[in-house]
C-alpha positions in Angstrom: -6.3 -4.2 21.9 -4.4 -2.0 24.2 -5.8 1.8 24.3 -3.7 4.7 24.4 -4.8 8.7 25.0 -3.2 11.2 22.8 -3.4 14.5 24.1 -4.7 15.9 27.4 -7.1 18.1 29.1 -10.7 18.9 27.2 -8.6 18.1 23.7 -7.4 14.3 24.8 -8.4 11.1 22.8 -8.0 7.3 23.9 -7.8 5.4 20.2 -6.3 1.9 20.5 -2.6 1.7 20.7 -1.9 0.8 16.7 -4.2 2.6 14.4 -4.5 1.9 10.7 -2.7 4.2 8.1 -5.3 3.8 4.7 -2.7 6.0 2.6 -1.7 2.3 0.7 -5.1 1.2 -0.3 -5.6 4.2 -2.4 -2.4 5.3 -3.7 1.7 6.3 -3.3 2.0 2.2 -3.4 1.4 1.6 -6.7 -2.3 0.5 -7.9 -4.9 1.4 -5.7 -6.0 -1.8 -4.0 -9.7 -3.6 -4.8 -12.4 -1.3 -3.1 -14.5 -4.2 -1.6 -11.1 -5.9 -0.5 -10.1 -2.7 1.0 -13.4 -2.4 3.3 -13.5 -5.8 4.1 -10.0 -5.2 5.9 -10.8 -2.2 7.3 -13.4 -4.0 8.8 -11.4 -6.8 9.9 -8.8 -3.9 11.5 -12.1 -3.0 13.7 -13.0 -6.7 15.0 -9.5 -6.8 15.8 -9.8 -3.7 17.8 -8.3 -1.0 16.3 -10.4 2.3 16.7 -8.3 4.9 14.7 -7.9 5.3 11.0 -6.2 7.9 9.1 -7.0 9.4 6.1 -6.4 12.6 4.1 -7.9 14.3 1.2 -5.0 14.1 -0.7 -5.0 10.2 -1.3 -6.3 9.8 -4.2 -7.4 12.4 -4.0 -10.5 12.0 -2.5 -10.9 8.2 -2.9 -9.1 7.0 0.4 -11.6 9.2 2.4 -14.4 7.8 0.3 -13.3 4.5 1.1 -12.9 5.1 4.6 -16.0 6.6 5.0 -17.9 3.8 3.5 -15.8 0.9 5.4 -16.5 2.4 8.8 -20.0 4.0 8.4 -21.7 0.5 10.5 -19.4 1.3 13.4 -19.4 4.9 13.5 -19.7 5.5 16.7 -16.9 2.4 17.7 -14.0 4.2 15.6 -11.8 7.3 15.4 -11.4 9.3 12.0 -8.4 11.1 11.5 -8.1 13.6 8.3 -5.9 16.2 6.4 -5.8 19.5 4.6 -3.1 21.1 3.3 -1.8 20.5 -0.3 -2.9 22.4 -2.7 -5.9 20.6 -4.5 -8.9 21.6 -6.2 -11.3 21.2 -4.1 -14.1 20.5 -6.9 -12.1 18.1 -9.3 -9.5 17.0 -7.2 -7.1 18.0 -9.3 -3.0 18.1 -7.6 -1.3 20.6 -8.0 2.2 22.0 -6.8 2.9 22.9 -3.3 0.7 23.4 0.0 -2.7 25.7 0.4 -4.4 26.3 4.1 -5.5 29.9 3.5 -8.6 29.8 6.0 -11.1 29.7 3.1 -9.3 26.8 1.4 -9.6 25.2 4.9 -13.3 25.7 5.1 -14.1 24.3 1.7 -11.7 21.1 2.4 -13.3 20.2 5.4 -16.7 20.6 3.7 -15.5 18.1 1.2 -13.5 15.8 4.1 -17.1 15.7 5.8 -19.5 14.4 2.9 -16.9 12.1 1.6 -16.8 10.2 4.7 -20.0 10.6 6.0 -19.8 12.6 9.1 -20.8 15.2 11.0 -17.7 16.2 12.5 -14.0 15.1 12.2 -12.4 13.5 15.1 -9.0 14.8 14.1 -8.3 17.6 11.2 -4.7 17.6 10.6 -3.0 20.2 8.3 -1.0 17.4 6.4 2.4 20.1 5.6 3.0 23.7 6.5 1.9 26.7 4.2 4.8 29.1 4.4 2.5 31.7 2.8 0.3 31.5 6.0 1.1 32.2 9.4 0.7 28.9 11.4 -2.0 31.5 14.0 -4.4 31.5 11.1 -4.4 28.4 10.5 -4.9 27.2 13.8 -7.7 29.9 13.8 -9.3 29.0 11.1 -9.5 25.2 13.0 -10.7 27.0 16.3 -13.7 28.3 14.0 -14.9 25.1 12.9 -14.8 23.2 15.9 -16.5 26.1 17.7 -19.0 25.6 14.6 -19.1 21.2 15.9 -17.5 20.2 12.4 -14.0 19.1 13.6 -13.7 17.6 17.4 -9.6 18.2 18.0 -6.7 19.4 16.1 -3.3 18.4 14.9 -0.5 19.0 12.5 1.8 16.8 10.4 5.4 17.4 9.6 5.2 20.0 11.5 8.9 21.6 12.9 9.3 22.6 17.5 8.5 26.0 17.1 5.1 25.8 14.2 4.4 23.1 16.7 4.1 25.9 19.9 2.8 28.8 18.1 -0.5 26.4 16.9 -0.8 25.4 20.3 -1.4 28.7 21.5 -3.9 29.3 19.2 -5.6 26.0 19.7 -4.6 22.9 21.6 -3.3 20.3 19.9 -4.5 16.6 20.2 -1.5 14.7 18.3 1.4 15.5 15.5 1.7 13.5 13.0 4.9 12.7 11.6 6.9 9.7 10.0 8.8 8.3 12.8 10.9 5.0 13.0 14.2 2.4 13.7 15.2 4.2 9.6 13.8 7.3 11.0 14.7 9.0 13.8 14.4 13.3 13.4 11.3 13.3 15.5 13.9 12.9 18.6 16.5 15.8 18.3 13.8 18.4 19.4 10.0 17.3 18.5 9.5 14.8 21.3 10.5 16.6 24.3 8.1 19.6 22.7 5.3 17.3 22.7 6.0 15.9 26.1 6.0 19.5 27.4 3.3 20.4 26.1 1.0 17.0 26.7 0.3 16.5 23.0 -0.1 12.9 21.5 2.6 11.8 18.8 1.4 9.6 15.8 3.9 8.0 13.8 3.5 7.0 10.3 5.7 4.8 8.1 6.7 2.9 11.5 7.8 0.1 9.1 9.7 2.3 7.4 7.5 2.1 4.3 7.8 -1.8 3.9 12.0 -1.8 4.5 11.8 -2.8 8.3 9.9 -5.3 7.9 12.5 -7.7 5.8 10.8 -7.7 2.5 12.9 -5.0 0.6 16.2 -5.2 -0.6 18.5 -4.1 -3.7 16.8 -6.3 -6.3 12.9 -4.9 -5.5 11.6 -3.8 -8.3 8.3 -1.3 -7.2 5.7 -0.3 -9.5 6.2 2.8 -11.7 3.2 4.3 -9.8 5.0 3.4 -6.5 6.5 6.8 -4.9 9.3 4.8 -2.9 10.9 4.7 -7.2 11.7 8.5 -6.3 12.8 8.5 -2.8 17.0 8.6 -2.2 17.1 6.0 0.4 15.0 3.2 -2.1 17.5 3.6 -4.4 19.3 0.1 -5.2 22.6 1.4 -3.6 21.4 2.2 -0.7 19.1 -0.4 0.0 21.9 -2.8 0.3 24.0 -0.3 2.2 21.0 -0.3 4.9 20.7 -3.8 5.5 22.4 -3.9 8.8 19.3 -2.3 10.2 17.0 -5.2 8.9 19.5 -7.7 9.9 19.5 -5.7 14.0 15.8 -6.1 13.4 15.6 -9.5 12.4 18.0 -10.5 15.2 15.5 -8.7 18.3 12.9 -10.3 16.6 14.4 -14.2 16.5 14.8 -13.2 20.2 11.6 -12.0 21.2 9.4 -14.7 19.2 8.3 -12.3 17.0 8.3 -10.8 13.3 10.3 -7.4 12.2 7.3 -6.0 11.4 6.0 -6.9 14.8 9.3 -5.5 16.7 9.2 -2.3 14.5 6.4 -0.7 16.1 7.2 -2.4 19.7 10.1 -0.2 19.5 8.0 2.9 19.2 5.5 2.0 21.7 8.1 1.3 24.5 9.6 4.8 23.7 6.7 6.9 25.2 3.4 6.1 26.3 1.6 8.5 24.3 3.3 7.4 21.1 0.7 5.7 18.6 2.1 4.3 15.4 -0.2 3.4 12.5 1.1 1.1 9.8 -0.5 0.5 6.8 -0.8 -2.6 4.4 -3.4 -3.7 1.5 -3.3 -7.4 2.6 -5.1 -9.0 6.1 -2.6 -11.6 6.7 -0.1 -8.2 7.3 -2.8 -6.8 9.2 -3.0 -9.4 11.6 1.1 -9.7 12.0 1.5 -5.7 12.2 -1.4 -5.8 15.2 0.9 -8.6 17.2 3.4 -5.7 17.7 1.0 -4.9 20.8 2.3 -7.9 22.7 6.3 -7.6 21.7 7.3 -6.8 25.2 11.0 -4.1 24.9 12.1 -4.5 28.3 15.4 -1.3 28.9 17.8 -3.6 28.5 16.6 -4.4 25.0 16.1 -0.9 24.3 19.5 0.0 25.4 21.0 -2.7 23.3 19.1 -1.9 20.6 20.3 1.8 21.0 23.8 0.4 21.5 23.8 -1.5 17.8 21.9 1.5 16.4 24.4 3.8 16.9 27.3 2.0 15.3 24.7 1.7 11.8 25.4 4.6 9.3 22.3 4.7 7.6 22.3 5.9 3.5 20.0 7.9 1.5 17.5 10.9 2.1 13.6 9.8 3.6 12.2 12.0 1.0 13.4 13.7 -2.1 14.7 17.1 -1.9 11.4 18.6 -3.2 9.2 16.8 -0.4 11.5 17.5 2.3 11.2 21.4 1.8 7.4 20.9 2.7 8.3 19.7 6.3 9.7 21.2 9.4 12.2 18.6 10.5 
């Protein structure tokens, strides 16, 4: 597996180039996946070569980090563990409610909870998962600088997070890597947040890279998703618009034929190819997927594929919102 160093200076981090997003085995995706199956391909993700897994306490909540914790506790020292804070969850029964909470206290008591649950002594990355409008973005980056002065977080980073939140927590304390959905259906993170994080050496970490199962081929008009499955809520799932984004999938499938590869292989090629310090991590319950998302490292996007696939990009006019109104008021792009 190829490596790749978000960050730079005393805050930088090599993790291998495709990390694993564990969001899927323990909810959003429907039913949460078999535990034992779960660890057994997280563990397959680490004899493969990954080294960085992201979590948060908010899947679940609590479980995914549980899980996590217990998958990688044999090869601690081998792996990467990315975490979040941030919604606004009660931090004893994990009970969800509305909106966000990082008030430094809350911080504190969520990374107490983020450390027993997956068994470490300090967290390799703490992001805070969506901005708190009620908290000035200097606290919370404070609050961060306290507990890694204290040795129980290592870097930080934020998620979601708009150009300017993105300076003003760097400031405070250097950031390691933003988090933020990113892909060939998503493409915000380019009209300001990637020339911020290039000028400011900070890593980029893309999630939903498959565009949450679309890019990959799989999806179309007549999927029917689980009741539990948070894609039955999100504009651009919707049966209408599905079929009126198929063009993508079909520019997809077309690189791919050409490049001896799958759509969910030339997916996150795409993304690699774009910067060097971009590291996307796809998620999937099932180890054949695993394997196939992990071949993406050898999809070679010369610049005359990337400008043709720019080219056919920009003649697509893509249909529905990523998120539902609601959600997207909790990010800053």
């Amino acid at each position: 597996m190829q490596r790749r160093t978000l960050g730079t200076g005393h805050v930088a981090l090599e993790v291998s180039a495709l990390g694993l997003g564990c969001m899927g085995m323990s909810s959003s995706y429907g039913p949460a996946g078999d535990k034992k199956e779960m660890i057994a391909l997280i563990r397959v993700a680490v004899d493969r070569g990954v080294t960085f897994f992201d979590t948060a306490e908010a899947y679940g909540p609590f479980a995914n980090e549980e899980l996590v914790g217990e998958a990688l506790a044999p090869v601690r020292d081998k792996v990467v563990i990315a975490t979040k804070f941030g919604f606004n969850i009660d931090p004893d029964t994990g009970e969800r409610r509305a909106g966000v909470a990082s008030r430094p206290e809350r911080i504190r008591r969520a990374v107490e909870g983020s450390l027993k649950r997956l068994g470490l002594e300090a967290i390799d990355i703490l992001y805070q998962h969506r901005v708190d409008p009620a908290v000035p973005i200097e606290e919370v980056a404070g609050a961060v600088k306290d507990l890694i002065a204290q040795g129980k977080v290592k870097r930080f980073g934020l998620s979601e997070a708009g150009a300017q939140t993105i300076r003003r927590a760097h400031a405070v304390q250097p950031i390691t890597a933003v988090q933020s959905e990113y892909s060939l259906w998503w493409r915000g993170p380019e009209t300001e947040i990637l020339t911020t994080l290039e000028e400011l050496g900070i890593g980029f970490v893309c999630f939903s890279p498959l565009g949450a199962g679309f890019l990959t081929g799989k999806i179309d008009e007549t999927t029917a998703f689980d009741k539990t499955d948070f894609r039955t809520m999100v504009p651009r799932f919707a049966p209408d618009a599905l079929k009126g984004n198929m063009a993508l999938v079909e520019l997809v499938r077309a690189v791919a034929v050409r490049k001896g590869a799958t759509p969910a292989q030339v997916a996150p090629a795409w993304l690699l190819a774009k910067r060097p310090w971009i590291v996307p991590i796809p998620g999937t319950t099932k180890p054949h997927r695993l394997l196939e998302n992990l071949g993406a490292t050898g999809v070679d996007l010369t610049v005359n594929d990337l400008t043709e696939i720019e080219v056919a990009l920009s003649r697509i006019s893509l249909k529905g919102a990523r998120l539902p109104e609601s959600a997207l008021k909790l990010t800053g792009l």
